[in-house]
C-alpha positions as a printed NumPy array, in Angstrom:
array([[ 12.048,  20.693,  -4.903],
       [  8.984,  21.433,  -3.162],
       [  9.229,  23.354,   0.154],
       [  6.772,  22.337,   2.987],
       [  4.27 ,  25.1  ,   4.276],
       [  6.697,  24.672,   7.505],
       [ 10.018,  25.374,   5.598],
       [  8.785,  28.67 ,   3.483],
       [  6.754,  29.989,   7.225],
       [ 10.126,  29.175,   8.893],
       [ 12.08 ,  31.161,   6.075],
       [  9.668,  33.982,   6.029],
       [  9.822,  34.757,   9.647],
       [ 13.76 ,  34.334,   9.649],
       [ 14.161,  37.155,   6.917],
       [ 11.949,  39.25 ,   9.057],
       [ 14.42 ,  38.905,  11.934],
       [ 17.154,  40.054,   9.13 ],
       [ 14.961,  43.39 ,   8.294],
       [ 14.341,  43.968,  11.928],
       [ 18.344,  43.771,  13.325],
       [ 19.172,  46.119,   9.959],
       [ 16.297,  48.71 ,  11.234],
       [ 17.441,  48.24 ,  15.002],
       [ 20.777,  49.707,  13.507],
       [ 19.98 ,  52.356,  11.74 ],
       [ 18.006,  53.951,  15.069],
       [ 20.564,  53.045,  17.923],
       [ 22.926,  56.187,  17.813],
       [ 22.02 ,  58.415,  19.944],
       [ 19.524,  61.034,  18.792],
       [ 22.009,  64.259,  19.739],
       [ 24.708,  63.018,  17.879],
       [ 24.88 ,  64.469,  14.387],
       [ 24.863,  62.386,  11.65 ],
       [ 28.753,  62.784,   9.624],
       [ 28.029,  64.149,   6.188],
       [ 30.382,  61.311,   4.905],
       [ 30.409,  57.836,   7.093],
       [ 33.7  ,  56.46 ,   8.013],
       [ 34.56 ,  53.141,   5.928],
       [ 33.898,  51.086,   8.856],
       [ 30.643,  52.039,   9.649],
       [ 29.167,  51.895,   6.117],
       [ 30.615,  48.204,   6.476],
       [ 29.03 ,  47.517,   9.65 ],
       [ 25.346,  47.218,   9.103],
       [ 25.751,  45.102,   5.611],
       [ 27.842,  42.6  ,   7.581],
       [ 25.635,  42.317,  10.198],
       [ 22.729,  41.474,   7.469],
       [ 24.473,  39.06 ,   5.413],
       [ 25.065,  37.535,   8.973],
       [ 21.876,  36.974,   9.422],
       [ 20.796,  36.335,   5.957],
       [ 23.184,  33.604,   5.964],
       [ 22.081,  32.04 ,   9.519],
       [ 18.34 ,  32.605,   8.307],
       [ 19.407,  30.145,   4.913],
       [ 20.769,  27.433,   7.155],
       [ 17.689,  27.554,   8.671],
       [ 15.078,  26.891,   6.375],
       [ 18.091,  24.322,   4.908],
       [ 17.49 ,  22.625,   8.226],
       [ 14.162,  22.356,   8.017],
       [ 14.608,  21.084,   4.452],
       [ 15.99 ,  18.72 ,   5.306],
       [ 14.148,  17.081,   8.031],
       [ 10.935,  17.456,   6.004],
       [ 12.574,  15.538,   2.823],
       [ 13.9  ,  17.133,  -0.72 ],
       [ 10.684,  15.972,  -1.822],
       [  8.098,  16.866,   0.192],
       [  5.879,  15.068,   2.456],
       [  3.752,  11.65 ,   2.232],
       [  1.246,  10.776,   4.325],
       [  0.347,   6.54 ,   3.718],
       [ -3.08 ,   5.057,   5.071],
       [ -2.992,   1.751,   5.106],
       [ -5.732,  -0.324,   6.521],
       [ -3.672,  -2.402,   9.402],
       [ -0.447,  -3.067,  10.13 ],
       [ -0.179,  -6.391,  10.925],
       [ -1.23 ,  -8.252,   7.253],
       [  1.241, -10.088,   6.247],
       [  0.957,  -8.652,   2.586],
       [  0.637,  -4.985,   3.441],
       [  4.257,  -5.143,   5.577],
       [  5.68 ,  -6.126,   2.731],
       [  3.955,  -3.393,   0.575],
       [  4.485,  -0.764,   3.332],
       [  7.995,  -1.746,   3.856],
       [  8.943,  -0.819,   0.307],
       [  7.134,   2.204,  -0.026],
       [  9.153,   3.107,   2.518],
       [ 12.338,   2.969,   1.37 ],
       [ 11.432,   4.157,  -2.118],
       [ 10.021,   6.834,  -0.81 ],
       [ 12.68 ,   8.136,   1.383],
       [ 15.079,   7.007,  -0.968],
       [ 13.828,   9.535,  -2.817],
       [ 14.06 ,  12.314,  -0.224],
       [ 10.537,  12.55 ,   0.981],
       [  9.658,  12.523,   4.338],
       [  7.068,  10.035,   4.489],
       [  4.403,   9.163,   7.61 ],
       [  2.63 ,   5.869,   8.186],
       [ -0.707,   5.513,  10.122],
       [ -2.181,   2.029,  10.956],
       [ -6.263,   2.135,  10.272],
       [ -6.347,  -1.469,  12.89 ],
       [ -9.259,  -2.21 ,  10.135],
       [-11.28 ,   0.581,  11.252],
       [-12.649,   3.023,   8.798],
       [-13.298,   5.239,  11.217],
       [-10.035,   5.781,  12.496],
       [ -8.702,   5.851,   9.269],
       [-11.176,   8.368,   7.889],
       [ -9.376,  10.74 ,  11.125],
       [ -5.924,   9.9  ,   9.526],
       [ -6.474,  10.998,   6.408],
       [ -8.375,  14.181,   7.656],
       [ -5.435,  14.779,  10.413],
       [ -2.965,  14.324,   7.077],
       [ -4.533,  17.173,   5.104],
       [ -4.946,  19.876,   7.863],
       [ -0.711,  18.908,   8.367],
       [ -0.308,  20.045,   4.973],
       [  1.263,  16.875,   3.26 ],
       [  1.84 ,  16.989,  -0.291],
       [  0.249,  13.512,  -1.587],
       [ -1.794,  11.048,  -0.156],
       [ -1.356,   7.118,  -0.486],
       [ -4.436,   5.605,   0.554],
       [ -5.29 ,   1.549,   1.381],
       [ -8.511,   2.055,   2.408],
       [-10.362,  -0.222,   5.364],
       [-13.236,  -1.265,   2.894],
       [-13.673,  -0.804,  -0.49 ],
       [-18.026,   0.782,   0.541],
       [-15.767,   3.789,   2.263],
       [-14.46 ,   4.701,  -1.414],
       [-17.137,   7.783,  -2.103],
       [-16.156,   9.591,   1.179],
       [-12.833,   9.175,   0.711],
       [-12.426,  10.272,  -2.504],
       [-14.885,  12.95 ,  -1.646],
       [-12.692,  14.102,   1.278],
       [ -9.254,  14.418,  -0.704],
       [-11.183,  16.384,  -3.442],
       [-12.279,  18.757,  -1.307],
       [ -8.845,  18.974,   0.254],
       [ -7.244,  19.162,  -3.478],
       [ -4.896,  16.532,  -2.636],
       [ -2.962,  14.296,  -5.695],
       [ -4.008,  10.626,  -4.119],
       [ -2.853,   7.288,  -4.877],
       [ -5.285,   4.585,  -4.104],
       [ -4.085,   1.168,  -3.419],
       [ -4.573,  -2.507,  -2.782],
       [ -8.185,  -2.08 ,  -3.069],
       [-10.101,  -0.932,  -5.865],
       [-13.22 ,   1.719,  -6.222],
       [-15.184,   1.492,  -9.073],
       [-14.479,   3.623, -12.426],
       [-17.433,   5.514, -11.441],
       [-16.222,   6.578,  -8.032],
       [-12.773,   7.304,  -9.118],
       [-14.064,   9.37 , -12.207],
       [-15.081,  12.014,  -9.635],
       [-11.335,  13.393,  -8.911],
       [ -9.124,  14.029, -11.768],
       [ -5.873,  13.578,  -9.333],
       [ -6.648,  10.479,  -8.124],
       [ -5.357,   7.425,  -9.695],
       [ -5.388,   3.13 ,  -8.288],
       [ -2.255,   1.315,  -8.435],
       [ -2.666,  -2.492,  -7.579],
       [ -3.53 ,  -5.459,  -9.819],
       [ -6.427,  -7.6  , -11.08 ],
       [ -7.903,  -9.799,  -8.226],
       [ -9.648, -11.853, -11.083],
       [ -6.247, -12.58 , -12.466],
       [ -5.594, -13.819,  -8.91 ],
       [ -8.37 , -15.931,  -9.022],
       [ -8.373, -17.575, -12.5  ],
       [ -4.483, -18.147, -11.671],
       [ -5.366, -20.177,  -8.618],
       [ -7.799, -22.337, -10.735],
       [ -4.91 , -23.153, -13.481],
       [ -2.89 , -24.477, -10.656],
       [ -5.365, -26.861,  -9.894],
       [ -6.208, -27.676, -13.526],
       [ -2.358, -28.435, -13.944],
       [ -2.298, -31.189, -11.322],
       [ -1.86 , -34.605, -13.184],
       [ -5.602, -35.166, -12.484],
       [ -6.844, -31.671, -13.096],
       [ -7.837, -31.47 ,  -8.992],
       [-10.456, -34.466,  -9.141],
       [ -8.258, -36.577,  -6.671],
       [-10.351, -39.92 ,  -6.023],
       [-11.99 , -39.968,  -9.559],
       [-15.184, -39.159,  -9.364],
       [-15.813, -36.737, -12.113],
       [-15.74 , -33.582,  -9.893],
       [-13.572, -31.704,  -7.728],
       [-14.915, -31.292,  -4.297],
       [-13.553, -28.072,  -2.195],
       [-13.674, -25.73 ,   0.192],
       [-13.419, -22.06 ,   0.055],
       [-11.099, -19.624,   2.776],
       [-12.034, -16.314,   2.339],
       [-10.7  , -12.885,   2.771],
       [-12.756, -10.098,   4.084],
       [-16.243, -10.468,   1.463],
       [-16.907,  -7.107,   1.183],
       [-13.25 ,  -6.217,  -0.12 ],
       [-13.143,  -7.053,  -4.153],
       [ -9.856,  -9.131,  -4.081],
       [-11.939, -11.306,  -2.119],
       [-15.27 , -11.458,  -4.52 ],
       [-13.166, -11.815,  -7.43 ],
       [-10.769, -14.724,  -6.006],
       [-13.349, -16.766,  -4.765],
       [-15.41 , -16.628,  -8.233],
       [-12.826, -16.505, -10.5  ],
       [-10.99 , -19.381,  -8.743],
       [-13.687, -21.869,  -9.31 ],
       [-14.421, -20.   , -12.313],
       [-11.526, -21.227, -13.917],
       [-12.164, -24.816, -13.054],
       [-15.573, -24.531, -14.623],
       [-14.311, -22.37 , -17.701],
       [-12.264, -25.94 , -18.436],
       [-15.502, -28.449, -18.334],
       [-14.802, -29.385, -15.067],
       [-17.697, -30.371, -12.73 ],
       [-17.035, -28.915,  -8.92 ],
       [-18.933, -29.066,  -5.127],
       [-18.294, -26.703,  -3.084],
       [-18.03 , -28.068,   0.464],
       [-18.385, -25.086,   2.124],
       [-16.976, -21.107,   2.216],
       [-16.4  , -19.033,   5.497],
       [-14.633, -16.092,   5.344],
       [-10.761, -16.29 ,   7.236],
       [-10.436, -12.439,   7.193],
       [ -6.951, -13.104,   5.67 ],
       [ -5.847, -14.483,   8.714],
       [ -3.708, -17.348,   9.526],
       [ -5.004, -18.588,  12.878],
       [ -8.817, -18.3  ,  11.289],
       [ -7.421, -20.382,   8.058],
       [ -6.508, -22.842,  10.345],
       [ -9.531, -23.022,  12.353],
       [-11.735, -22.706,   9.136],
       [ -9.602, -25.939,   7.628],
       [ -9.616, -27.942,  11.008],
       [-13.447, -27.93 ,  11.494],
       [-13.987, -28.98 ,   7.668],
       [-11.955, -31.218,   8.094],
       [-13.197, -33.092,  11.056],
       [-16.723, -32.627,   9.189],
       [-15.936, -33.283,   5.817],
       [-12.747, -35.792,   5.783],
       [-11.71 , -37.221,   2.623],
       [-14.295, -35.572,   0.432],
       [-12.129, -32.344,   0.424],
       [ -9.792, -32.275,  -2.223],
       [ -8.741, -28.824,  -2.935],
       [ -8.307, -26.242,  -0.373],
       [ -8.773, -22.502,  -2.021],
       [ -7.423, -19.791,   0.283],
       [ -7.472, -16.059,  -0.84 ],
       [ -3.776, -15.537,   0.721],
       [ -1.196, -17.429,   1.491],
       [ -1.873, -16.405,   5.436],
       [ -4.717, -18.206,   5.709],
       [ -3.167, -21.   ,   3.39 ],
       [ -0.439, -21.674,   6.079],
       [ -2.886, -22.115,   8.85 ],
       [ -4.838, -24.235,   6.595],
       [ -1.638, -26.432,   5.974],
       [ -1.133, -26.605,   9.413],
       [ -4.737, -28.286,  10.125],
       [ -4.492, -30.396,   6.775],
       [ -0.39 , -31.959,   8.343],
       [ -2.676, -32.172,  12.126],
       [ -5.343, -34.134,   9.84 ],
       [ -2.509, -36.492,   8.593],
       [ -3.221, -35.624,   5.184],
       [ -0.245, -34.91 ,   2.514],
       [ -0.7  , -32.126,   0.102],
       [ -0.257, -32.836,  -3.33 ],
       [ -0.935, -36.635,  -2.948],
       [ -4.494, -36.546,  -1.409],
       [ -5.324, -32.837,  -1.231],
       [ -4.161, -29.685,  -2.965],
       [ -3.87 , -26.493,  -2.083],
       [ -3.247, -23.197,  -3.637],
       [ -3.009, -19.24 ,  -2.058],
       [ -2.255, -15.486,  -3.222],
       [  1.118, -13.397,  -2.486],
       [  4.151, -15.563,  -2.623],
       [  4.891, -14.391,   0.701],
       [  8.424, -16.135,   2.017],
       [  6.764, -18.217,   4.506],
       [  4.538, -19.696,   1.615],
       [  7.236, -19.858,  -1.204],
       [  8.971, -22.264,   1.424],
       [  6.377, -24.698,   1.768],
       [  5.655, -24.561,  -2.307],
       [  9.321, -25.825,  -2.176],
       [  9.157, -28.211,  -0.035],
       [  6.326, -29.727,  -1.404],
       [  3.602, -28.536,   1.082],
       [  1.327, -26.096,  -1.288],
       [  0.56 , -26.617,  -4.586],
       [  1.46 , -23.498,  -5.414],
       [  0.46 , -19.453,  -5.209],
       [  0.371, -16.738,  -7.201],
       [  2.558, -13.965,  -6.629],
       [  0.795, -10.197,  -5.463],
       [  4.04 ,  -8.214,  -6.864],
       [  4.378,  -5.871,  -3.754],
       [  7.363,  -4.265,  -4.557],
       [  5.94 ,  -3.474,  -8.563],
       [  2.915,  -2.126,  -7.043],
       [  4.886,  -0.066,  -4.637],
       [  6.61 ,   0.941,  -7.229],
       [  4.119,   1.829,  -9.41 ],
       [  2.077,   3.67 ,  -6.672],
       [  4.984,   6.476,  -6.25 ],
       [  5.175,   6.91 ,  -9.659],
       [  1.714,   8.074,  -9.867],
       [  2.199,   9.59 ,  -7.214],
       [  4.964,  11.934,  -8.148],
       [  3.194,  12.148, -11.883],
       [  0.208,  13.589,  -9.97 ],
       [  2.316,  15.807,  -8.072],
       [  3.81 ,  17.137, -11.185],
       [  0.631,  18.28 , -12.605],
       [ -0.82 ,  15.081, -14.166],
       [ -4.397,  14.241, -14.34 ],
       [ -6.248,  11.425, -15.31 ],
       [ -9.22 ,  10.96 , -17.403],
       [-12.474,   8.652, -16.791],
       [-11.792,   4.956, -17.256],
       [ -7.789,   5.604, -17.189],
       [ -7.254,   5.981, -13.723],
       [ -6.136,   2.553, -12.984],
       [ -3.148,   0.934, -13.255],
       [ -2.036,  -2.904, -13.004],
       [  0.478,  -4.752, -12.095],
       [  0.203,  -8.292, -13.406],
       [  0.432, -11.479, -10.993],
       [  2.378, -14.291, -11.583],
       [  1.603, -18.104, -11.045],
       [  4.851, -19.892,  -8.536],
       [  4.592, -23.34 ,  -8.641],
       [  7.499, -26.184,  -7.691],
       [  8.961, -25.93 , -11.157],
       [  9.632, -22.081, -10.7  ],
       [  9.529, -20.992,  -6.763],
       [ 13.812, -20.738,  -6.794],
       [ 13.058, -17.463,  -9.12 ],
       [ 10.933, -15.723,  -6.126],
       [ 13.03 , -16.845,  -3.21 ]])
C-alpha cells in the first residue's frame, strides 16, 4: 500500500511524541536524589511501558489516517462537467471501482471551462494525490495539460477525449483510455445502410439529412459527423446534407436544432444524425411534435446507449445507437492507472488504449437493458 504524504507526516510526528515522553522520564527525578546502582524491577518496567503505550496509540493513528485516505492512495478525477448525460455514467463507475478498491478518490466538475479545470488539476497536485484521471474541457487544452502533470511527475490517465500521438508522446506516464469516435461514426452510417431502403426513404436516389452536432472542436464530434456520412458514401450511396449546427451534446439544443429544420425543411429530411443519444431524444421529441414516425418516414440514429435511448430503440422510436461502453472504459482507465502507478511507462504511438463500440439496434437492445 501506498501511504499518503498526510499518513507518513502524521506518523512521523506521533513517534516524536513517543521519543519525547521516554526523554521527559528519564529527567523528572529530582536532581538530589541519587541514582540506585541497581533499579528496582518496577522502575526498569516503567519507562518501556509507557513507550510501547505510546508507540501503540501513535500506530492507531497513522492506521486512522489510513484509512480515511484509502489502502490505495488518492485519485484526483477532472472531468469536464457534471451534468452530461454520458460522463455520469462514466464518473459513476469510476467511482465505485475506485473505492472499491480502497482509494480515496475526489471529483471536480470543470462546468466546461478550461480554465477552472486547469485550477483543479493544479489544486490536485500541490494536495499531493497519487494519479490523475483527466477528461479534459477541449481537446486544444491537451499541450498544457500534459505539460502541467509532467512537470508535476504525476502517472495520468487521459479520457473521453483524445490528444494527438504527438502530444501524448511528450510524457512517458501518461496513457488515453476511451474508444474510436470514427468507429462511432461509421457505426451510425451501417444503421442507416441496414434500413430496408438503405436510408433513401421517398426514392429518390439519395438520402437527404441533417446533422446534430456535439461540441466541433472536441474529436468525437469531427470524427462522428464525417465518418457517419462517410459510411453512407463508402457504400455508393448518393447523400444532401440539409444542414449541420452543432447541439453541444445537449438535449434541449437537439430539440431546438430538429424543430427549426423541421419547420424549414419538412419532408425532405429523412435521416436525423445526432452525435449522442442526448441530443437524439430532444430531436425525437421535435420529430413526434412534427407528427412524423421514426422508422416509417424518418430515421434516426445516436451514440451511448444511454437507458433513456435504449428505451425508445425498443419501442420503436430510434433506429438505433451505438453503445459508448462506459463502464469498459472506466474500467480500463484504472487499470492504467494503477499500471502507471506501479512503475509502467509507455512508449510513442502505444499510449492509447480502446475500447470498442457496439451497434444496438431493435433486434439486440434486450442485451443492453
Amino acid at each position: 500500500m501506498r501511504l499518503s504524504k498526510k499518513v507518513i507526516a502524521v506518523a512521523m510526528a506521533s513517534m516524536m511524541m513517543v521519543s519525547m515522553t521516554a526523554c521527559g522520564n528519564s529527567n523528572s527525578e529530582p536532581a538530589a536524589a541519587p541514582a540506585p546502582a541497581t533499579p528496582a524491577p518496577a522502575e526498569t518496567q516503567a519507562a518501556p511501558a509507557e513507550t510501547q503505550a505510546a508507540q501503540a496509540e501513535a500506530e492507531t493513528v497513522a492506521a486512522s489516517v489510513a484509512e480515511t485516505t484509502g489502502e490505495g492512495g488518492t485519485v484526483g478525477v477532472c472531468i469536464y462537467k457534471f451534468d452530461d448525460a454520458f460522463m455520469t455514467t462514466y464518473r459513476n463507475a469510476l467511482q465505485e471501482i475506485l473505492e472499491g478498491k480502497g482509494y480515496t478518490v475526489t471529483f471536480m466538475d470543470g462546468k466546461n471551462d478550461q480554465a477552472e479545470q486547469n485550477n483543479q488539476i493544479n489544486n490536485f497536485i500541490a494536495q499531493g494525490v497519487d494519479a490523475l484521471i483527466i477528461n479534459p474541457v477541449m481537446t486544444s487544452a491537451a499541450d498544457q495539460i500534459i505539460a502541467t502533470v509532467k512537470d508535476a511527475d504525476i502517472p495520468t490517465v487521459l479520457i473521453n477525449r483524445e490528444p494527438t500521438a504527438e502530444q501524448m508522446s511528450a510524457y512517458e506516464k501518461l496513457v488515453y483510455v476511451g474508444c474510436d469516435a470514427r468507429q462511432s461514426g461509421t457505426m451510425q452510417g451501417e444503421l442507416i445502410l441496414d434500413t430496408e431502403n438503405k436510408g433513401d426513404i421517398n426514392g429518390d436516389g439519395k438520402i437527404s439529412y441533417i446533422m446534430i452536432q456535439g461540441d466541433p472542436e472536441n474529436v468525437d464530434a469531427q470524427y462522428r459527423t464525417e465518418f457517419s456520412v462517410k459510411a453512407l458514401t463508402d457504400a455508393g450511396m448518393e447523400v444532401e446534407q440539409l444542414d449541420l449546427q452543432r447541439g453541444d451534446w445537449d438535449r434541449n439544443k437537439g430539440q431546438e436544432i430538429a424543430q427549426n429544420d423541421l419547420a424549414q425543411f419538412g419532408d425532405e429530411i429523412e435521416v436525423v444524425f445526432c452525435n449522442n443519444d442526448d441530443m437524439a431524444i430532444g430531436a425525437l421529441q421535435a420529430i413526434q411534435a412534427a407528427g412524423r414516425t421514426v422508422n416509417e418516414d424518418i430515421y434516426l440514429v445516436g451514440v451511448d446507449a444511454l437507458d433513456a435511448a435504449l428505451n425508445e430503440v425498443a419501442a420503436g422510436n430510434m433506429t438505433g445507437t451505438v453503445l459508448n461502453d462506459a463502464q469498459g472504459q472506466a474500467e480500463g482507465a484504472v487499470a492504467a492507472m494503477e499500471e502507471l502507478l506501479g512503475g509502467k511507462t509507455y512508449a510513442s504511438g502505444e499510449q492509447s488504449i480502446y475500447v470498442d463500440y457496439v451497434k444496438v439496434t431493435p433486434d439486440n437492445v434486450a442485451d443492453f437493458q
